[in-house]
Each structure stands twice: as C-alpha cells, then as structure tokens.
C-alpha positions in Angstrom: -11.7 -29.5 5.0 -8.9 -31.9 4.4 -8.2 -34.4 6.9 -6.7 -33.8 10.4 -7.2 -29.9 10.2 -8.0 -28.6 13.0 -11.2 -26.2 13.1 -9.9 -22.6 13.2 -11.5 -20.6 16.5 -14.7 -18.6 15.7 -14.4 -14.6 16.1 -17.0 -12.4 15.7 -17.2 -11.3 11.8 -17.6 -7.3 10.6 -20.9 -6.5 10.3 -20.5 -5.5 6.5 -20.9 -9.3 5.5 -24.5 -10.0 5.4 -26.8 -13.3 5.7 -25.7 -15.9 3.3 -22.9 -13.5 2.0 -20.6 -17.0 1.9 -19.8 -17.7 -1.7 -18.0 -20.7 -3.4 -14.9 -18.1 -3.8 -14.9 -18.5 -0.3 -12.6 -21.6 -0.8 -12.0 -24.3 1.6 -8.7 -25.8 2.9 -7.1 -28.4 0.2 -4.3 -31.1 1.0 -6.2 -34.0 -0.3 -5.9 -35.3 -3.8 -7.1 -33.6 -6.4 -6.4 -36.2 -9.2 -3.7 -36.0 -11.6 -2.7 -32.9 -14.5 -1.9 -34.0 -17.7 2.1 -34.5 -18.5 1.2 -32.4 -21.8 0.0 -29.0 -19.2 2.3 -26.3 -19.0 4.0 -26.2 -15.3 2.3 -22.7 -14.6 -1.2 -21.7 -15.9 -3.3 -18.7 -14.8 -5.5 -21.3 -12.4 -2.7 -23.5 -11.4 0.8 -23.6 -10.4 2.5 -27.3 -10.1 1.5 -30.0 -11.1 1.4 -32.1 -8.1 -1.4 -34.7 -7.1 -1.9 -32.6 -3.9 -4.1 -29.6 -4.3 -3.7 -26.4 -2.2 -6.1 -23.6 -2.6 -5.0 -20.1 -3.1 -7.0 -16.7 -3.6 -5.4 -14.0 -5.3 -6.3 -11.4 -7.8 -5.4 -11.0 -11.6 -3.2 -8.1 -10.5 -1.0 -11.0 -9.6 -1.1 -13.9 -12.3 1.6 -15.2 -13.6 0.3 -15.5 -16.9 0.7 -12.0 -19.1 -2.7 -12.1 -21.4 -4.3 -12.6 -17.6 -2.7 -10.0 -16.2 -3.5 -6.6 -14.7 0.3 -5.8 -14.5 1.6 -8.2 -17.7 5.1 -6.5 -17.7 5.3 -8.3 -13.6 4.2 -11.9 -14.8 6.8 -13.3 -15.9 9.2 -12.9 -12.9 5.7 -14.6 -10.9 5.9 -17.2 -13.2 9.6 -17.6 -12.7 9.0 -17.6 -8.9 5.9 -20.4 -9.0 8.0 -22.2 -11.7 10.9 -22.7 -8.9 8.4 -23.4 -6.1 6.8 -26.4 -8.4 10.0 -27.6 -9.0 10.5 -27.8 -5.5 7.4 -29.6 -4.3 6.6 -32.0 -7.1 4.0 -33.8 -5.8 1.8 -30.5 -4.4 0.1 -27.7 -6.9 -1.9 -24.6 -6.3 -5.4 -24.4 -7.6 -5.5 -20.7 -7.9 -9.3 -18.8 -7.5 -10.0 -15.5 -8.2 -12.5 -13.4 -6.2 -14.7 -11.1 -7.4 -12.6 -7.5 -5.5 -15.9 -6.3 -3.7 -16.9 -8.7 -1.2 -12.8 -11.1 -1.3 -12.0 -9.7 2.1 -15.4 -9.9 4.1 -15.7 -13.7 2.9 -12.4 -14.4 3.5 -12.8 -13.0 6.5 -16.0 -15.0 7.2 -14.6 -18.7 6.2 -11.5 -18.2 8.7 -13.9 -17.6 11.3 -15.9 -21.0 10.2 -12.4 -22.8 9.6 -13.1 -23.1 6.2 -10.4 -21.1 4.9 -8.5 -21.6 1.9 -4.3 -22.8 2.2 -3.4 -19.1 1.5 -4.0 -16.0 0.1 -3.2 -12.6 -0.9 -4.0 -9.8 1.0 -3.7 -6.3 1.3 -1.8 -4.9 4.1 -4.5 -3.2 5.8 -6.2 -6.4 6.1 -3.9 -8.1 8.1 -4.6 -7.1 11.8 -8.8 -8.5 10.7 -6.6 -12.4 10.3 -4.1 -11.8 13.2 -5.5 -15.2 15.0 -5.7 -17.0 11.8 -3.0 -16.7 9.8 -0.1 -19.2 10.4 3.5 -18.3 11.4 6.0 -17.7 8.9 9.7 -17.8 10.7 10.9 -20.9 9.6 10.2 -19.9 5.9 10.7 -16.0 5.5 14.9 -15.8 6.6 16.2 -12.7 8.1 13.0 -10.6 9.4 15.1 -7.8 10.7 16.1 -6.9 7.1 12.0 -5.5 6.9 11.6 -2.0 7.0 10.1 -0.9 10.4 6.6 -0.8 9.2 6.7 -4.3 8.0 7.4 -5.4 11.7 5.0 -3.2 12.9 2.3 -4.6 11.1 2.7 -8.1 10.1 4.3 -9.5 13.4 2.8 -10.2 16.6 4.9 -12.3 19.8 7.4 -12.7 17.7 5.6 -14.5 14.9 5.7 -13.3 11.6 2.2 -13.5 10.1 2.0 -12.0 6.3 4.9 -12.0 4.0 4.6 -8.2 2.9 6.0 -8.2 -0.6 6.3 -4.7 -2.2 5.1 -1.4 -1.0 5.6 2.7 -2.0 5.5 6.0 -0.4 4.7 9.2 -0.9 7.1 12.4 -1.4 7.4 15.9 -2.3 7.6 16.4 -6.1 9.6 19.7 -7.3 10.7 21.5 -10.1 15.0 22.0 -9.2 14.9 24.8 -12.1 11.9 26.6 -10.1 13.6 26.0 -6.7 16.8 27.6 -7.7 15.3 30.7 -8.5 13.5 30.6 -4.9 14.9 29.3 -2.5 18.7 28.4 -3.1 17.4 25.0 -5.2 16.8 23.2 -1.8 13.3 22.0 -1.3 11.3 22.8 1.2 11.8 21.2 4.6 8.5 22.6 7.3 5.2 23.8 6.7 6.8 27.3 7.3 9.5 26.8 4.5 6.8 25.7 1.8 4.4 28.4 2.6 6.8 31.2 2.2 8.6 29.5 -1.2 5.1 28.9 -2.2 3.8 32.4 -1.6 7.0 33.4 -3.7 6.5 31.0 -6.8 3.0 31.9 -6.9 3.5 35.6 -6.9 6.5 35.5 -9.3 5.6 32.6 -11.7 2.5 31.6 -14.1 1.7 28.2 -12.0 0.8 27.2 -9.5 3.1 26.6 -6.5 1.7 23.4 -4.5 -0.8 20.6 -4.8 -1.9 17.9 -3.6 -3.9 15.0 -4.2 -7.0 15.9 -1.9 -9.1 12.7 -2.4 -6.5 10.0 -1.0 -6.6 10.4 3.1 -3.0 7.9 2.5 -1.0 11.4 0.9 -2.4 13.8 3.5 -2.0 11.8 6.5 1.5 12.9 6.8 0.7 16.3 7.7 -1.0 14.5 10.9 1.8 11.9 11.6 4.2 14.6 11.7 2.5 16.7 13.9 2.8 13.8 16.7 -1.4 12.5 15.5 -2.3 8.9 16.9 -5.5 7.2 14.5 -5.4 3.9 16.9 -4.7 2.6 20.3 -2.9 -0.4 20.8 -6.5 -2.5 20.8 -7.5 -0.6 17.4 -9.7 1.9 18.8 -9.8 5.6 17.6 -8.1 8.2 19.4 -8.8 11.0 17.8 -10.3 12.7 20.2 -7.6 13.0 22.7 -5.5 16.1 23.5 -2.3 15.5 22.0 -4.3 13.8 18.4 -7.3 16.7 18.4 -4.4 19.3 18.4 -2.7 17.2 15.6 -5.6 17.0 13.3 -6.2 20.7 14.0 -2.9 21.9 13.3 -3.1 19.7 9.7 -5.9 21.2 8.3 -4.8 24.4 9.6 -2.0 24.3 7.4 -4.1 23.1 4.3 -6.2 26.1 5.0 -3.1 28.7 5.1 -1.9 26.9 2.1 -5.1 28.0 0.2 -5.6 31.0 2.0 -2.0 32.2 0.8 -3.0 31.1 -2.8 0.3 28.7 -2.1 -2.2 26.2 -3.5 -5.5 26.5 -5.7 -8.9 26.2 -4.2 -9.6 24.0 -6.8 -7.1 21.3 -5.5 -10.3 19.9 -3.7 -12.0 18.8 -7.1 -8.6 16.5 -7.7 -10.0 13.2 -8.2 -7.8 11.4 -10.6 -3.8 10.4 -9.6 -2.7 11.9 -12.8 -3.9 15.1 -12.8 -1.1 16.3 -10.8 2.2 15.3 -12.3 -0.1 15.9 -15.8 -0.1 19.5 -14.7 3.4 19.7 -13.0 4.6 17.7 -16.9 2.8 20.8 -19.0 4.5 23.7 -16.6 1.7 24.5 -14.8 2.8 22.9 -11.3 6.2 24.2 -9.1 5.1 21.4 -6.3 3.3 18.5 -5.6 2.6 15.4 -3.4 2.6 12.0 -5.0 3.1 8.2 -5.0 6.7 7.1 -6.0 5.9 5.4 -9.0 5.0 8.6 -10.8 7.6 9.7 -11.2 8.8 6.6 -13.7 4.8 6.0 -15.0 3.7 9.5 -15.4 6.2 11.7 -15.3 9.4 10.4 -17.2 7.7 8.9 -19.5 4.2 11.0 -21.3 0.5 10.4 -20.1 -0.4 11.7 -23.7 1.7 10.0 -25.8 1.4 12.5 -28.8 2.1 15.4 -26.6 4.7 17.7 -27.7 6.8 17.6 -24.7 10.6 17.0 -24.8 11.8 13.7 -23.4 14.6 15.1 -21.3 12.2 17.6 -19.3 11.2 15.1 -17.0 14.7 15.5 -15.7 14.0 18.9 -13.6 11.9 17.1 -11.8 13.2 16.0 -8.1 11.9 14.1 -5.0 11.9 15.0 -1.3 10.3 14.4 1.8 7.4 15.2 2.6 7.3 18.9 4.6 6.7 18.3 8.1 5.7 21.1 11.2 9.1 22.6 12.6 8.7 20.7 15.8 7.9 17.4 14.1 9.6 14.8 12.4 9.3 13.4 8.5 6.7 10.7 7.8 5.2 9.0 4.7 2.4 6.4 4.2 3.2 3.0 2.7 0.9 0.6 1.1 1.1 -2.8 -0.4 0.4 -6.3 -0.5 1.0 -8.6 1.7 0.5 -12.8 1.4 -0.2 -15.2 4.1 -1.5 -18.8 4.6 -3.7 -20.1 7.2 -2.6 -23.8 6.9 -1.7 -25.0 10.3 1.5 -27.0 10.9 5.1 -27.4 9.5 5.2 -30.7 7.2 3.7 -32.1 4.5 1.2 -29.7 2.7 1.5 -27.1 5.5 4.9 -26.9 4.9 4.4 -26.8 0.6 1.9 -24.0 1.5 4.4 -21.6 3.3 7.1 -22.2 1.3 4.8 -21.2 -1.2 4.2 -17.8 0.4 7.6 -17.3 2.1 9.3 -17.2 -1.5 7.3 -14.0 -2.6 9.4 -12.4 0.2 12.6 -14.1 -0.8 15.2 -11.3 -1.5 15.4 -12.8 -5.5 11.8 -13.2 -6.0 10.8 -9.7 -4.6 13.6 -7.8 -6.8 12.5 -9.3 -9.7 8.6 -8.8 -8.7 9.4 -5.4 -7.7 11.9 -4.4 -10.6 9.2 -5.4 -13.1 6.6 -3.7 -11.6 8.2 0.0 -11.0 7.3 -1.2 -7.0 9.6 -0.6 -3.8 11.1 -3.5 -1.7 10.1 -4.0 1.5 13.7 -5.2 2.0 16.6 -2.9 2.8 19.2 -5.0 1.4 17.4 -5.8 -2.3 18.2 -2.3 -2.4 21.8 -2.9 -2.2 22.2 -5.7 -4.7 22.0 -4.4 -8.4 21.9 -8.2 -9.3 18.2 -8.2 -7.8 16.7 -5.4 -8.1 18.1 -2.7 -10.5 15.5 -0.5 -11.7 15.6 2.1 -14.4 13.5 4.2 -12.5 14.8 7.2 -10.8 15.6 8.1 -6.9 15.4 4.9 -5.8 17.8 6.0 -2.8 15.4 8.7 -2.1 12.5 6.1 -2.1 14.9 3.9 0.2 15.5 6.9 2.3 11.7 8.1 2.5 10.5 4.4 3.2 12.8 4.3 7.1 9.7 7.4 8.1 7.4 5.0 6.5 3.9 4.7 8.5 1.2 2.0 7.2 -2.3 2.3 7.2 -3.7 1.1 10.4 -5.0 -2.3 10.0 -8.0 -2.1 11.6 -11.3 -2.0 9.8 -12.1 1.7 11.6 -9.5 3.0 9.0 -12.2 3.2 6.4 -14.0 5.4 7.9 -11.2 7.5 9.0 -9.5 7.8 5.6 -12.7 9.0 4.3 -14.2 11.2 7.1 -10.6 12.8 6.8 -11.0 13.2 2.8 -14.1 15.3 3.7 -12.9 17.1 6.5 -9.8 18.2 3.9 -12.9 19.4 1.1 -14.8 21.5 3.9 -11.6 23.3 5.0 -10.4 23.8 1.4 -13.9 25.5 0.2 -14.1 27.3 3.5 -17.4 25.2 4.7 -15.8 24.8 8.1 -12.8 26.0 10.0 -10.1 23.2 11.0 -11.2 23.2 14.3 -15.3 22.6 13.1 -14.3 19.7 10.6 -11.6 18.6 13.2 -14.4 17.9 15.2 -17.2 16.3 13.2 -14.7 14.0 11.7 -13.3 13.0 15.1 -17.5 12.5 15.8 -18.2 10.5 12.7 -15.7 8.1 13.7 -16.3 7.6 17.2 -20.1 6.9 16.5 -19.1 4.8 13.7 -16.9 2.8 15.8 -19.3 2.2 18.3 -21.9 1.2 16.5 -19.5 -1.5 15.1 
C-alpha cells in the first residue's frame, strides 16, 4: 500500500470466496511512483490512461476500454477515450494503470482486498454490487456536481448519510413492446394498462390473429419482477434481509404468478414462453409477425428490432416502425414499475488531495453530464441523468422513444444490492417455469421459493 493510507476496517467476507482465492488481479492501492512512460506513448492505451509519474490502479472490464480493437462495445470507445484523454490532460503528473479481471471471481476478490485494505484506487462495478462496498468506497460530493439531477434509484442505491458512494453511469429498463397496427384493431390502438386490460386484448389477438398475443422473457427474474413491484412486493428490509415471507410480500408474489398462470391458461401467452432462453428470441419473433406483445430491455428496440438480427432476411426496413413502447402492465390497484440495471464506478482512495483527489476526479467525470451523453449516445444506453435528456448537444440518440425510456426510468426500481438477490432472481426464475408448465400452483412455488431463500440466507 502506498504511503500514509490508512488500513481499510475488516468486514466479514461472503462465503463464496474460498481459501487463497486472493489473486494478483486483486490489485493494491497505487500513489507512489511508478517510473516514467515514454514521451513517444500515446496519451491513452488499453492498460493505461495518463502519462503521469504517479500510478493509480484501476479495475475495469474490456466492456469499458477505451481502445476499439479492445473493446467489447468498440462503437463506445472513443467517447471513453475522449473522457480519459481530458482527465490526463487534467492531472499531468498522475496515470491510471488499468487491470482487467478475469469476470468470474472480479467481485468476490474485490470484495476480499477491501476487507484487507489492499484495495485498488478504483474500480468499476456493477450496480448490484454496491451495498457489498458501502463502508469502503470513498465519498464522491465534491466531484460528482448536482446529485439531485439522478433519477430516484440512483439515490436510492448509491447514497448513504448523505454521501454519494458510486458514480452510476448508464442504466436501461424494461417496457411493454406492441404492435400499434395489431392494437388498433383491438383495443382502440392504446396499449394495454392492468393485468385485466392485457388478458382480455390478449385473449382477443390470440383468438382473432395467427400469433401469438404476449411474451415474455421467462429466464431474466429483472423483466418479471415488475409484476411483483407493482403489486406492492418488498425482496429486502432495510438491513438486506428477505422478506418474502411476510403478509403483504407472500400475497404479492402470489398474485404475480397468478397472473402468469392466467396468462397461459387463457393461451394470452404460449406455454412454451418458459423454454425462452436467449434475449432475441422475442423481438426475433415479434420482427417476423409472429408476436402482438412482448416484454423487453430498451435497447431492443434500436439493436434488434429497427435494425435486422438476420441481416439477409427479407424483411422491409420501415416495418420496424409499428412497433411501440409502453409501460409495463401493472395490477388495477397498483402502480407502474420497471427494473433498471447498470454500471456504476467508485474509488476506495481515502482523502481529498493529491492522488485521492486525481482518483475521484477520475471517477466523478464518467458521471459528468458531457461524458455520460456521449458514453451513453454511443452505446444505445440510457442516462442516469434527467437533464442529459434535455440537451440534444449531449446526448442525441438516433434511437427511438427516448421520452418513453425517460418516462419509464421515474418507476424505475434497481436490483437490490445485497448478495441474497442471487438467489432470489433465480429461485423466482424457477418458480415462473413451475407455474408456466403447471408443476405447481402460484401459491406451491410461492412458497418453496420464499423457503429456498430464507434457508439460503441463513445459512449465509
């Protein structure tokens, strides 16, 4: 560790991160020198950024390199290189000596060196991660202006006191997919609002119409949960324990899978929906004519949608226009909710000068209202800021409904940052799959999967 750091607290670690499971990814706090770079580097390479004397240590992943042969996204890595070009200029004398982890094990050892104090200057993580770092990572206020211009969820999750603790940098959301043409036959062209409303137009479509009338993806917990949300379902306490099993939750998670069940009971939706396991397969069937309805992720609507999955299909351009987007339905007591994703970056450098100071600047800029119009214009992503929305000098996407998105992202509800989720998203996938294929009523599965948790939990 570098010089006058102070040694983070100790915390117990989750027990997924076995004996030994430290690697050298696990990084270690920089700030000392590093020696010099060559005049004749570039400014920004796929291990660096700078070219300072000091050396910072940052973990991302290749999702997120500036450098576009690197990349995982190479149409986003040149508005990342922009961004870590500025910050360089900024802080001549400090550079970032980038690491990439190996995905599997990134969080459990990142995880593991904070709780040793022998965590690196920053890193990126993902937003369900965050609560696991609450007493490590380092404040943000003084680099991340106007916090209030977050959606709700962002504060939500990635503040505690007061103290902004992960700069949350893009996100999407989830929404009701529908043909217009197919609605204005059925049901006066307005989608449809309750449970109620898309069991009867689905009933309709599916009696008067060669598709099918509703799908959803039935392998992401993320897309379903909003049946549960709406109908007033808690996952967590305010300590991150499950609460499933209360009155008010059990009913929630009931009345959910009830309504999947009527869905496929009606034939509103196919049996088969439970053997979706791929994200395309929806808008690939709602693209070909097959599909009146669908839940799915915003960006579909640009990536698979509006522009072909099968490039040498024989589809017209333009019919990706009949396509429309609208909230997810929601019980007729309850109110509209999404889920939201996204990643999030944070430092655990302690302090306000020097190369603390570098190192949040550093992370404060991907939330910077330029940096995260261009990120998130590049990479067909939503802002987590209301106003980029508003200026068409940052963020001007050519991708459609981004008012919609806007709109959809104020229900917004993130995954619970607590390590229980795991097991919640996928004892909740299962529970859908046994209600679907009629291997258990709602209240049966309702009731194993509140089970599964609780004994998982505990054993934790």
């Amino acid at each position: 560790m570098a010089d006058g750091q102070r040694k983070l607290p100790r915390r117990t670690v989750v027990s997924a991160v076995g004996a030994g499971a430290i690697t050298s990814l696990a990084g270690c706090q920089g700030g000392g020198s590093g020696g010099s770079v060559d005049e004749s580097a570039p400014l920004i390479s796929h291990e660096r950024f700078g070219k300072g004397d000091t050396s910072l240590v940052y973990q991302t992943s290749t999702f997120y390199t500036p450098i576009e042969d690197q990349s995982d996204q190479p149409a986003a890595a040149p508005a990342l290189k922009q961004q870590h070009e500025e910050w360089a200029d900024n802080h001549p004398d400090y550079r970032i000596d980038v690491e990439y982890p190996a995905f599997g094990q990134w969080k459990n050892n990142l995880l593991t060196s904070a709780a040793e104090g022998n965590a690196p200057d920053g890193s990126t993580l993902d937003s369900k991660w965050v609560a696991d770092f609450y007493e490590y990572l380092q404040p943000l206020n003084d680099y991340v202006d106007d916090i209030d211009d977050f959606f709700p969820f962002v504060r939500e999750t990635a503040m505690r006191d007061g103290d902004l603790l992960a700069a949350w940098k893009y996100t999407g959301c989830r929404c009701l997919y529908y043909r217009q043409d197919v609605l204005d036959t059925y049901n006066n062209g307005d989608p449809p609002v309750t449970w109620e409303e898309l069991l009867e137009v689905g009933q309709a479509i599916a009696d008067g119409e060669e598709m099918d009338a509703f799908m959803f993806p039935s392998s992401s917990a993320l897309a379903n949960l909003p049946y549960f949300w709406s109908a007033g379902g808690e996952l967590l306490d305010e300590s991150g324990a499950p609460v499933l099993g209360a009155d008010a939750n059990r009913a929630a998670l009931v009345d959910a899978l009830a309504f999947i069940r009527d869905l496929v009971e009606t034939g509103v939706t196919p049996q088969r929906v439970a053997s979706v396991e791929e994200i395309e397969f929806l808008p690939r069937e709602g693209r070909a004519g097959n599909l009146a309805m669908f839940v799915g992720n915003n960006d579909q609507i640009e990536r698979n949608i509006k522009n072909p999955i099968e490039t040498d299909d024989e589809i017209p351009d333009d019919r990706w226009e009949r396509w429309k987007v609208a909230k997810i339905p929601r019980p007729a007591d309850g109110e509209h909710t999404t889920g939201v994703g996204g990643w999030t970056e944070g430092t655990f450098r302690e302090g306000d000068d020097g190369a603390a100071a570098a190192m949040k600047s550093f992370i404060g800029k991907f939330a910077e209202p330029e940096s995260m119009g261009r990120y998130c214009e590049a990479a067909a992503l939503l802002p987590t800021r209301e106003s980029v929305f508003d200026d068409d000098e940052l963020y001007d996407p050519d991708t459609p409904y981004q008012d919609r998105f806007r709109e959809f992202l104020q229900d917004g509800i993130a995954r619970p940052p607590r390590p229980i989720y795991s097991t919640i998203a996928s004892e909740y996938v299962i529970a859908i799959e046994n209600v679907v294929t009629g291997q258990a009523s709602p209240e049966s599965a309702a009731q194993t999967m509140i089970t599964n948790v609780a004994d998982e939990y505990d054993a934790t």
